[in-house]
C-alpha positions as CSV (number, residue, x, y, z in Angstrom):
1,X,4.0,-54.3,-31.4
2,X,5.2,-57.0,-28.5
3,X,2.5,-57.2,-25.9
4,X,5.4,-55.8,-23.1
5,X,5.4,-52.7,-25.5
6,X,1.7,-52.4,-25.7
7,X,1.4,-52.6,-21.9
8,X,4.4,-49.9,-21.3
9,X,2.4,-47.7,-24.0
10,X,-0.8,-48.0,-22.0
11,X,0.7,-47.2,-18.8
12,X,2.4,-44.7,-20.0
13,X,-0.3,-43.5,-22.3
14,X,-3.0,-44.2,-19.6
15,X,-1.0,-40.9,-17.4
16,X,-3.2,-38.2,-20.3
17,X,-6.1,-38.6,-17.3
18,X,-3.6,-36.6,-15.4
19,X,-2.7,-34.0,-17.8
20,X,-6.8,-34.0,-19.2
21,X,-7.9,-33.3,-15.1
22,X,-7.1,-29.6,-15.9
23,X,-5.8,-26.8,-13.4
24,X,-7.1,-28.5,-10.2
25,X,-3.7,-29.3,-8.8
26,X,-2.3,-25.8,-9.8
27,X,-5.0,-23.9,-8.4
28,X,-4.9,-26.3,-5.0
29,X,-1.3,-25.1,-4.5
30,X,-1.9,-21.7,-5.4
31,X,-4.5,-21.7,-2.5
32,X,-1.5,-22.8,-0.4
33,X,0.4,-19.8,-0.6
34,X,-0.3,-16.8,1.6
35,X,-0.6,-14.3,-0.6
36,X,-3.1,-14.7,-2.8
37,X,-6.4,-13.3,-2.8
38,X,-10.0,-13.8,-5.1
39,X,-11.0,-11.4,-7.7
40,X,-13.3,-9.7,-5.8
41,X,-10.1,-9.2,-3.3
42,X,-7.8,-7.6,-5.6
43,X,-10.5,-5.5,-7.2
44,X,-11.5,-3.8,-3.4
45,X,-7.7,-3.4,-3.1
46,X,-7.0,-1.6,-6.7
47,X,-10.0,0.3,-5.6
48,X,-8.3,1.7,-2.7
49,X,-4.7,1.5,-3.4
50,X,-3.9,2.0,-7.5
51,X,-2.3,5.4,-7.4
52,X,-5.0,6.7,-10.6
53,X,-7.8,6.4,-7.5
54,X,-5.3,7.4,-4.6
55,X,-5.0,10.8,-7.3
56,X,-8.4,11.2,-7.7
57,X,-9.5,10.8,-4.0
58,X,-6.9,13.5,-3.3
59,X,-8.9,15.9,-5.7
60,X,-12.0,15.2,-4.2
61,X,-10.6,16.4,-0.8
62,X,-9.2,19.4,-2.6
63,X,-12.3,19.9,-4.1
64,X,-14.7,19.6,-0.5
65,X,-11.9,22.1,0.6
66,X,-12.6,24.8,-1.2
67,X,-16.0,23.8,-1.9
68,X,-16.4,24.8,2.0
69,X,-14.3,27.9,1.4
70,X,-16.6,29.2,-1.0
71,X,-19.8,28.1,0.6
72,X,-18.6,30.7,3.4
73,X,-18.3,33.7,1.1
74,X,-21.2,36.4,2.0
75,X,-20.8,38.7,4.8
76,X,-18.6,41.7,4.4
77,X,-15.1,41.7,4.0
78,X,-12.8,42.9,6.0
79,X,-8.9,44.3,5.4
80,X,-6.5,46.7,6.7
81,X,-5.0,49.4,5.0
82,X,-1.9,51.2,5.4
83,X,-0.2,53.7,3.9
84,X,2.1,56.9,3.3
85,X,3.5,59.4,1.2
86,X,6.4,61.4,2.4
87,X,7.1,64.9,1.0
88,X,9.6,67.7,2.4
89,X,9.2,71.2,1.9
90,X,11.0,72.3,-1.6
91,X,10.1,69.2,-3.6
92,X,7.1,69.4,-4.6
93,X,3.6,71.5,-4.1
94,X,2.8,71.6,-0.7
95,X,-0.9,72.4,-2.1
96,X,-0.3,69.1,-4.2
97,X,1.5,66.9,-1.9
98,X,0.0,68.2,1.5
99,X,4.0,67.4,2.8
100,X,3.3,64.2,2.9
101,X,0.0,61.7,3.5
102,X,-0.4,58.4,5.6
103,X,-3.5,56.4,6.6
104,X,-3.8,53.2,9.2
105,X,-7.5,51.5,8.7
106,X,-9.9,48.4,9.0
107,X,-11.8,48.5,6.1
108,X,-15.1,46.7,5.7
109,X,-16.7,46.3,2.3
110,X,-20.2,44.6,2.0
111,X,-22.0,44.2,-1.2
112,X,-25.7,44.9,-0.3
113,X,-26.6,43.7,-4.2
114,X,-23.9,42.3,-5.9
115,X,-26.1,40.8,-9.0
116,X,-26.1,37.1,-8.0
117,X,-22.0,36.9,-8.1
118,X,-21.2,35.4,-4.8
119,X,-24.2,32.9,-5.5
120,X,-22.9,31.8,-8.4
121,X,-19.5,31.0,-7.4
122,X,-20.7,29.2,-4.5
123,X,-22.9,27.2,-6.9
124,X,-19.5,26.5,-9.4
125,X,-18.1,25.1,-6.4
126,X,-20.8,23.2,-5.7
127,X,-20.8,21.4,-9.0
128,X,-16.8,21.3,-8.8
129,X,-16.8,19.5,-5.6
130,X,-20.0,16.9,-7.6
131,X,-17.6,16.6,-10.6
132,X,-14.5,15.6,-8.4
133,X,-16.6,13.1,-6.0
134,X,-18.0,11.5,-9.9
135,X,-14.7,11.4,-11.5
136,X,-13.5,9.6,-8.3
137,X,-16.3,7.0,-8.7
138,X,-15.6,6.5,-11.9
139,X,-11.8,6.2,-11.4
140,X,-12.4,3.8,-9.2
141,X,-14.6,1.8,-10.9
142,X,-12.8,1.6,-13.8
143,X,-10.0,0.9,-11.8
144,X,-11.4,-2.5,-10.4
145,X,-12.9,-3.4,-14.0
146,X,-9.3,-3.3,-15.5
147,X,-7.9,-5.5,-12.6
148,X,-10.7,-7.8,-13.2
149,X,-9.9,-8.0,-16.4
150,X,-6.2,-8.8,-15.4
151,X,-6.5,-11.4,-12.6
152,X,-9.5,-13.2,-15.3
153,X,-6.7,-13.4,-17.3
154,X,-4.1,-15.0,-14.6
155,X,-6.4,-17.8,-14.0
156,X,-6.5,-18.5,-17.9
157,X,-2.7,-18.6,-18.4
158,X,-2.6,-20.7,-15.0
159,X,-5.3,-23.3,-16.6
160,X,-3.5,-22.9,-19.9
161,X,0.1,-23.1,-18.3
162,X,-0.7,-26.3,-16.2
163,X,-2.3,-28.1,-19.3
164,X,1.4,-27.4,-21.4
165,X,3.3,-28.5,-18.8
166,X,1.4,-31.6,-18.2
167,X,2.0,-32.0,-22.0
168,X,5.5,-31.7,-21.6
169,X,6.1,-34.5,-19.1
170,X,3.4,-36.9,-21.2
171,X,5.7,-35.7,-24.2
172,X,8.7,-36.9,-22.4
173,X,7.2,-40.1,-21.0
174,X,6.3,-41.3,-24.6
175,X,9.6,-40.0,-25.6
176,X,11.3,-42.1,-23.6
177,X,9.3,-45.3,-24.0
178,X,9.5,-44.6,-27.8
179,X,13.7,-44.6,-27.6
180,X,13.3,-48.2,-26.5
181,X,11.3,-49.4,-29.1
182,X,14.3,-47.6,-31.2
183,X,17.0,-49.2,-29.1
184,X,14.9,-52.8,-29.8
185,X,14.3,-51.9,-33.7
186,X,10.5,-52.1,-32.9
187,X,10.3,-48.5,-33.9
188,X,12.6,-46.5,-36.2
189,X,14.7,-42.9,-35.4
190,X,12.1,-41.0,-37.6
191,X,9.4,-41.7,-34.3
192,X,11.8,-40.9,-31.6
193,X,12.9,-37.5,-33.9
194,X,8.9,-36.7,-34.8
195,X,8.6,-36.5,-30.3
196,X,11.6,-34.8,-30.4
197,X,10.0,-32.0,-32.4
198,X,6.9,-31.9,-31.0
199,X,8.6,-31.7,-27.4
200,X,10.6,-28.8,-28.5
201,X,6.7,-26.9,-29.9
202,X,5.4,-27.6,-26.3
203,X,8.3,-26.3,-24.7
204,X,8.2,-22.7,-26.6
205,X,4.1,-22.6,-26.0
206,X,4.7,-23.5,-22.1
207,X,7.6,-20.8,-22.2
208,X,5.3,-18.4,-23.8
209,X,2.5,-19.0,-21.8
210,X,5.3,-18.1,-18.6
211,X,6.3,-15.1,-19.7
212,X,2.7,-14.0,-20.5
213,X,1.5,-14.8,-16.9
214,X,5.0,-13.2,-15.1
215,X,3.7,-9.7,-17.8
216,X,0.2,-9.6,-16.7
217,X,1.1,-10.7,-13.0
218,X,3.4,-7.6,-12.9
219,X,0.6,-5.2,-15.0
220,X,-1.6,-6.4,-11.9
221,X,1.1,-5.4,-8.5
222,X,1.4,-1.9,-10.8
223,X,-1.9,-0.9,-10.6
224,X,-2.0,-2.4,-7.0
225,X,0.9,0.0,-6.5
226,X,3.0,-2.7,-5.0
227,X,6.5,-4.0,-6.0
228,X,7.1,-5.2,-9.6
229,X,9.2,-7.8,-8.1
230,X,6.6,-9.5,-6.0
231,X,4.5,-12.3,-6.7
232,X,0.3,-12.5,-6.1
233,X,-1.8,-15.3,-6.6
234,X,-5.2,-15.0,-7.5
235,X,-7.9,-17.8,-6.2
236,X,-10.5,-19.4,-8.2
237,X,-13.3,-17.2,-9.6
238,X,-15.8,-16.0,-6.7
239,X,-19.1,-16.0,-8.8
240,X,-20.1,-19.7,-9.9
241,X,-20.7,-19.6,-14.1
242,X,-24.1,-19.3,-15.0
243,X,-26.1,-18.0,-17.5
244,X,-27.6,-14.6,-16.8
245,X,-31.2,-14.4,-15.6
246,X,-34.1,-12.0,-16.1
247,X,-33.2,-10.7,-12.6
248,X,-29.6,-10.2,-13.3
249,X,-31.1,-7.9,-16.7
250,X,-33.3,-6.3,-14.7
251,X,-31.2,-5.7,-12.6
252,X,-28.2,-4.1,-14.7
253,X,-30.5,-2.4,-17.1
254,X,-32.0,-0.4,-13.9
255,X,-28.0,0.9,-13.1
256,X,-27.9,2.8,-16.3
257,X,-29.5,5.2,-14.8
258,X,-27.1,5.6,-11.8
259,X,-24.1,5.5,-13.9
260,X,-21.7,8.5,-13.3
261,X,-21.3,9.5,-16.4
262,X,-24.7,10.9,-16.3
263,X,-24.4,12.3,-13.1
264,X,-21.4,14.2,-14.8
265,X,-23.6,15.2,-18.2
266,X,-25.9,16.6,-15.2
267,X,-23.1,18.6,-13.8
268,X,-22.2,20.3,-17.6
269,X,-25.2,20.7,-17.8
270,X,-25.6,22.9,-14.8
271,X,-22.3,24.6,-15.4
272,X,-23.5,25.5,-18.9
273,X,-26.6,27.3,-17.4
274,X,-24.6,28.9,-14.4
275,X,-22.7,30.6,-17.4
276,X,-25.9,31.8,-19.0
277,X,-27.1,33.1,-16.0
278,X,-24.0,35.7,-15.5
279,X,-23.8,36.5,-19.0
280,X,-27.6,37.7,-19.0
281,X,-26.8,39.5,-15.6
282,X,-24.1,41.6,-17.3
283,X,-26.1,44.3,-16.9
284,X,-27.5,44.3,-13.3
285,X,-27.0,46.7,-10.8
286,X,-24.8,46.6,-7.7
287,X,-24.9,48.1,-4.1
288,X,-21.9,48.3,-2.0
289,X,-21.5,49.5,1.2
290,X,-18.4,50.8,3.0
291,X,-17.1,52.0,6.7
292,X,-13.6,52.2,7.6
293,X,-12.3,53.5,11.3
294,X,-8.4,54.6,12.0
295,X,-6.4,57.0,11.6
296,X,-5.5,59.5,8.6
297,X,-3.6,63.0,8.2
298,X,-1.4,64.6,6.4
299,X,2.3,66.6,6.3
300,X,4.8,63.7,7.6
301,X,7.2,66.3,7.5
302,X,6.7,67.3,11.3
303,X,5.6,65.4,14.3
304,X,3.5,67.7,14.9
305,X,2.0,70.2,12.2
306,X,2.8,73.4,12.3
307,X,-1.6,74.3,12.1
308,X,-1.9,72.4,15.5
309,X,0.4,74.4,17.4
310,X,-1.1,77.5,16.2
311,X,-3.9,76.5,17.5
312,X,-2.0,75.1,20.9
313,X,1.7,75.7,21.2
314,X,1.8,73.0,23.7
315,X,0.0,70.5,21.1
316,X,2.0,67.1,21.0
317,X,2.0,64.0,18.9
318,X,-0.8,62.4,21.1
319,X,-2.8,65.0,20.1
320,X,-2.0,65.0,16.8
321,X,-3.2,61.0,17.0
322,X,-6.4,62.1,18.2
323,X,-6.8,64.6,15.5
324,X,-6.3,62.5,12.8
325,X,-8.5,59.5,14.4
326,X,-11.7,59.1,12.7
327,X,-14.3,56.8,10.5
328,X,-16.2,57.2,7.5
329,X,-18.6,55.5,5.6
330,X,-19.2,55.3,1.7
331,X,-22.1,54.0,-0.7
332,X,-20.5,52.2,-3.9
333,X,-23.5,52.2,-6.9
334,X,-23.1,51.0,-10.3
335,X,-25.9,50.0,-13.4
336,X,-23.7,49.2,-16.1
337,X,-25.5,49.8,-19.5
338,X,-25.8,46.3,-21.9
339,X,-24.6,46.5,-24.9
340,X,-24.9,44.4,-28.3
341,X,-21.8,42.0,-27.4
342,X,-23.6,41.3,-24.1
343,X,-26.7,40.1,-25.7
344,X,-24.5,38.0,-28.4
345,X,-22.6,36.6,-25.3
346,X,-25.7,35.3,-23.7
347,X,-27.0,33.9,-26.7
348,X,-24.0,31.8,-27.2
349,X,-24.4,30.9,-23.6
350,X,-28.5,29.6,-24.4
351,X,-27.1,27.6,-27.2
352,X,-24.0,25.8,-24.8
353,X,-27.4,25.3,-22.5
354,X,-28.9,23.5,-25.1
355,X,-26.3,21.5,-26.0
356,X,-25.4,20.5,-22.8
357,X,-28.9,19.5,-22.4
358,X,-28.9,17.3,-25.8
359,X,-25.8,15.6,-24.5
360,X,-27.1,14.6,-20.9
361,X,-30.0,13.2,-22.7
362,X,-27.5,11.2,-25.2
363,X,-25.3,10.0,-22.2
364,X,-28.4,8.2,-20.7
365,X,-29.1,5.8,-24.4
366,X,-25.2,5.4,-24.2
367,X,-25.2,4.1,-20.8
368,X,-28.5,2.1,-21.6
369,X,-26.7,0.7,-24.4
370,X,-23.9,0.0,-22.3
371,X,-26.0,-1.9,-20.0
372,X,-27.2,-3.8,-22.6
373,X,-24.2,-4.7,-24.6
374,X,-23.1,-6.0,-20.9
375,X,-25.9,-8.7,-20.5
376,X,-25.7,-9.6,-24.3
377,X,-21.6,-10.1,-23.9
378,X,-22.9,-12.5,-20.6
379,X,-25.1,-14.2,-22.6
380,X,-23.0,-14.9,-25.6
381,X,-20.1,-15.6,-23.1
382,X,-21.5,-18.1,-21.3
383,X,-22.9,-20.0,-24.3
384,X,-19.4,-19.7,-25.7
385,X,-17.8,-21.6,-22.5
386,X,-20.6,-24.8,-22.8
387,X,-19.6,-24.9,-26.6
388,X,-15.8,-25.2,-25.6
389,X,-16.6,-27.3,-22.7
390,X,-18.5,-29.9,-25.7
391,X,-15.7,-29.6,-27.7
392,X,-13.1,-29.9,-24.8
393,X,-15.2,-33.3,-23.6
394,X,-15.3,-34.4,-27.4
395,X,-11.3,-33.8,-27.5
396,X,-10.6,-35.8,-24.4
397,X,-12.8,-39.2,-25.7
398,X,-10.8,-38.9,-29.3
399,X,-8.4,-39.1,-27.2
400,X,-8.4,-42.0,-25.3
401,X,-9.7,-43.3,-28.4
402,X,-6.5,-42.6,-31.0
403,X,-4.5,-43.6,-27.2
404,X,-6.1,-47.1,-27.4
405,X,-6.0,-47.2,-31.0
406,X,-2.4,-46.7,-30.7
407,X,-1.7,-49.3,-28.2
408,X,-3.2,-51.7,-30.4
409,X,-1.0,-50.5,-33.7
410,X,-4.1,-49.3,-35.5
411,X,-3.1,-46.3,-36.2
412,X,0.7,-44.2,-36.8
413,X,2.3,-42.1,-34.4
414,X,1.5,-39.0,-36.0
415,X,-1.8,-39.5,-35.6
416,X,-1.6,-39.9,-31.9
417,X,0.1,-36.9,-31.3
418,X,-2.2,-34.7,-33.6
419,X,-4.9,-35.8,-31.4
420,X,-3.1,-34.8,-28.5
421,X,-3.0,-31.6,-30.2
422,X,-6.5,-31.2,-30.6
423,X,-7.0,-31.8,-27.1
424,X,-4.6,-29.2,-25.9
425,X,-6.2,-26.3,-28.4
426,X,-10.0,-27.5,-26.8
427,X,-8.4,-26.8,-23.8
428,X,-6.8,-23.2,-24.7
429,X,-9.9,-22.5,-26.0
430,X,-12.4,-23.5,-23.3
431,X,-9.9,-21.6,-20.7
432,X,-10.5,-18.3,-23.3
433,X,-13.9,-18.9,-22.8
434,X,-14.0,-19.1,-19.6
435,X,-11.9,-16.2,-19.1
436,X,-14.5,-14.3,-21.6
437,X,-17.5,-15.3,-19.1
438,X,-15.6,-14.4,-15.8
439,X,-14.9,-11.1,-17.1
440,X,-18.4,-10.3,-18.6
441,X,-20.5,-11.8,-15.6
442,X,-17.9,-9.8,-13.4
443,X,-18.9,-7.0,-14.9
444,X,-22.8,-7.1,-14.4
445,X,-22.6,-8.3,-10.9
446,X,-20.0,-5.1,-9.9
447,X,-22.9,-3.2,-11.1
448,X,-25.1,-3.2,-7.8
C-alpha cells in the first residue's frame, strides 16, 4: 500500500476507539431527556400504577370492607315484619281463614348459643381480608421484578444498539476509503463488494436490535399503564456491580422466612382448620331467643269486628288498634343428633388440616430454596460479567492489533473485518452479562 493510503487507513481505522468506548455517549443523552427515570424508579411506579396491582389493591379494600362488616356481627338482629291475608265471608272457612289475618312487628332475634357460627365467619373474614392484603404484596412484588427485568433489558439493547451503530459508520468510513483504493487500482472490486456485504449484516443486526428495544420499551409503558405510543428512558443501573457478600446472603437467606407465600400457606392452613372445626360442631346445640312488639289481629273483612262491638257498640277502629297491640317473646332450642356422614365429613376435614399443614411446611424449603437459588444466580452472574469483561478487553487489543496489522498490509481484508466481528459479539455478550447480573443483584437487594 502507498504510505498516503496507509495514513488514511489509520485515521480512519484509528476512529474503532470511538465505537470500542461503549454506550457512554448513548446513555449521556438518554440522561438528557426528561423522561427518563432509574430502575428502581420504574419499579416504585409499576408498583403503584400497573393495573394487575391497581386490581389487587382494589380487593384488598373490598376485602377490609367486609372484613369490618363481619367483625360487627353479634348482637341480635333486628327486622320488621308485615303482613296480611284477606278473606270475605263465603270463600273460605271462617274457622280456617279467621276472615282474614295481618301482622305489623319489629322483630328481634338473638342467638344466646349459636355453636361457634358467628365466630367462625368472623374468623373466615379475618383470613380473607390476610389473603387479599398477601396476594396484593405479592402482586406487587412480582410486578416490580418483571419491570426489572424489562428496563435490565433496555439498557442491554441500548449498550448493544449503540455498539452496531458505531459499527455501521466505522463500516462505512472503511467503505469509503476502500472505493478509492478501487478508483486508484490499489485494491480490487472484490474488497469494496466484501464491506458492502458486511455493511448490509450490521445494518439488519442494528435494525433488529431497534425493533427489539421499541417491543420491550412498549411491554414496559403497558405494565406502567401508560400510552403504547410514548417513549421512557431508563438511566444507568442504580446498584454499582459487585459480587455478593456474606452480608448480602445473610441477609436474603433471613427473608425466606417473611416471604408471602408462606404467610398465605399459613392462611390455608387456618382456613383448613376453621372447616374442621364446623364440621365437628355439626352436632352442637343452639339457643335462640325471640321478642317481637306490634300489632296483630284477625278478620280484615270489617273495620271493626263484629266480637268488639258486642262487647261495645260504640267500639271504633282506634280501639280495635289497641286490641290488637301487643308483644311476645319465644325460646328457639335445637340439639341436632350426629350422624355417620357427619363424622366422615370431619374426618375428611382432619385430613385437609393435615395437608394444609404438610404444605405450609413445604412452602418454607421452597422459599428457602428460592433464596438460595437467588444468591447462587448473583454469584454465577457476576463472575459471568468479569469473564465477558476479559474477553471483551482481549477483543478490543486483537483489535487494534489486526487494525495495525492492516495498515501495514500484513494481513487481508477479511481478516480485519472478522476481528471486528469478534469484537462486536464480546461486546453483545458482556452487555448479556451484564444484563444477567443487574437483574439477579436487583433481585436480592429488593428483598429487604
Amino acid at each position: 500500500m502507498k504510505w498516503t493510503e496507509i495514513r488514511q487507513v489509520v485515521l480512519i481505522l484509528g476512529l474503532t476507539s470511538a465505537w470500542a468506548g461503549g454506550p457512554g455517549a448513548t446513555f449521556a443523552a438518554a440522561q438528557s431527556l426528561s423522561d427518563s427515570l432509574t430502575v428502581v424508579g420504574v419499579v416504585e411506579a409499576a408498583r403503584h400504577r400497573a393495573p394487575a396491582v391497581v386490581a389487587a389493591d382494589i380487593g384488598r379494600q373490598a376485602a377490609v370492607l367486609e372484613s369490618t362488616s363481619v367483625s360487627r356481627i353479634g348482637g341480635p338482629d333486628f327486622s320488621f315484619v308485615a303482613r296480611a291475608l284477606i278473606a270475605p265471608k263465603g270463600f273460605y272457612d271462617p274457622a280456617l281463614t279467621n276472615l282474614g289475618e295481618y301482622e305489623t312487628k319489629v322483630v328481634m332475634d338473638w342467638a344466646v348459643i349459636d355453636g361457634g357460627v358467628k365466630s367462625r365467619a368472623r374468623a373466615r373474614a379475618t383470613l380473607d381480608l390476610s389473603e387479599a392484603r398477601l396476594n396484593a404484596a405479592v402482586q406487587a412484588r412480582d410486578t416490580g421484578l418483571d419491570v426489572a427485568d424489562l428496563a435490565t433489558n433496555l439498557l442491554r439493547l441500548r449498550e448493544v444498539e449503540t455498539a452496531q451503530r458505531q459499527a455501521v459508520d466505522w463500516i462505512d468510513r472503511l467503505g469509503l476509503l476502500m472505493r478509492g483504493a478501487v478508483r486508484s487500482g490499489v485494491r480490487t472490486t472484490s474488497d469494496s463488494v466484501r464491506i458492502a456485504l458486511e455493511r448490509n449484516t450490521a445494518v439488519a443486526a442494528l435494525e433488529k436490535t431497534r425493533y427489539d428495544m421499541r417491543t420491550a420499551e412498549i411491554d414496559l409503558l403497558t405494565t406502567l399503564a401508560r400510552a403504547a405510543d410514548s417513549t421512557i428512558v431508563i438511566r444507568e443501573f442504580d446498584f454499582p456491580e459487585r459480587p455478593p457478600t456474606l452480608e448480602d446472603s445473610a441477609r436474603v437467606f433471613a427473608s425466606a422466612e417473611r416471604q408471602p407465600e408462606i404467610a398465605l400457606a399459613r392462611v390455608a392452613e387456618e382456613r383448613a382448620r376453621i372447616d374442621m372445626l364446623e364440621a365437628q360442631h355439626t352436632n352442637v346445640s343452639t339457643l335462640g331467643f325471640s321478642l317481637d312488639a306490634g300489632l296483630g289481629g284477625t278478620n280484615l273483612t270489617q273495620a271493626v269486628p263484629d266480637e268488639l262491638l258486642a262487647e261495645d257498640p260504640d267500639a271504633t277502629f282506634m280501639d280495635r288498634l289497641r286490641r290488637d297491640l301487643g308483644a311476645s317473646a319465644s325460646i328457639h332450642f335445637k340439639a341436632p343428633q350426629r350422624g355417620k356422614e357427619e363424622k366422615l365429613l370431619a374426618q375428611s376435614k382432619q385430613a385437609a388440616v393435615r395437608a394444609a399443614g404438610v404444605k405450609h411446611g413445604g412452602e418454607v424449603f421452597t422459599q428457602r430454596k428460592i433464596a438460595l437459588e437467588i444468591i447462587e444466580r448473583w454469584r454465577s452472574a457476576y463472575r459471568q460479567l468479569e469473564v465477558a469483561r476479559q474477553a471483551s478487553a482481549g477483543a478490543e487489543q486483537n483489535l487494534l492489533r489486526m487494525k495495525s496489522l492492516y495498515s501495514g498490509g500484513a494481513i487481508q481484508l477479511l481478516d480485519l473485518l472478522d476481528a471486528r466481528r469478534v469484537y462486536e459479539e464480546a461486546i453483545e455478550r458482556l452487555a448479556e452479562a451484564r444484563q444477567e447480573c443487574r437483574s439477579a443483584q436487583f433481585r436480592a437487594e429488593d428483598r429487604r
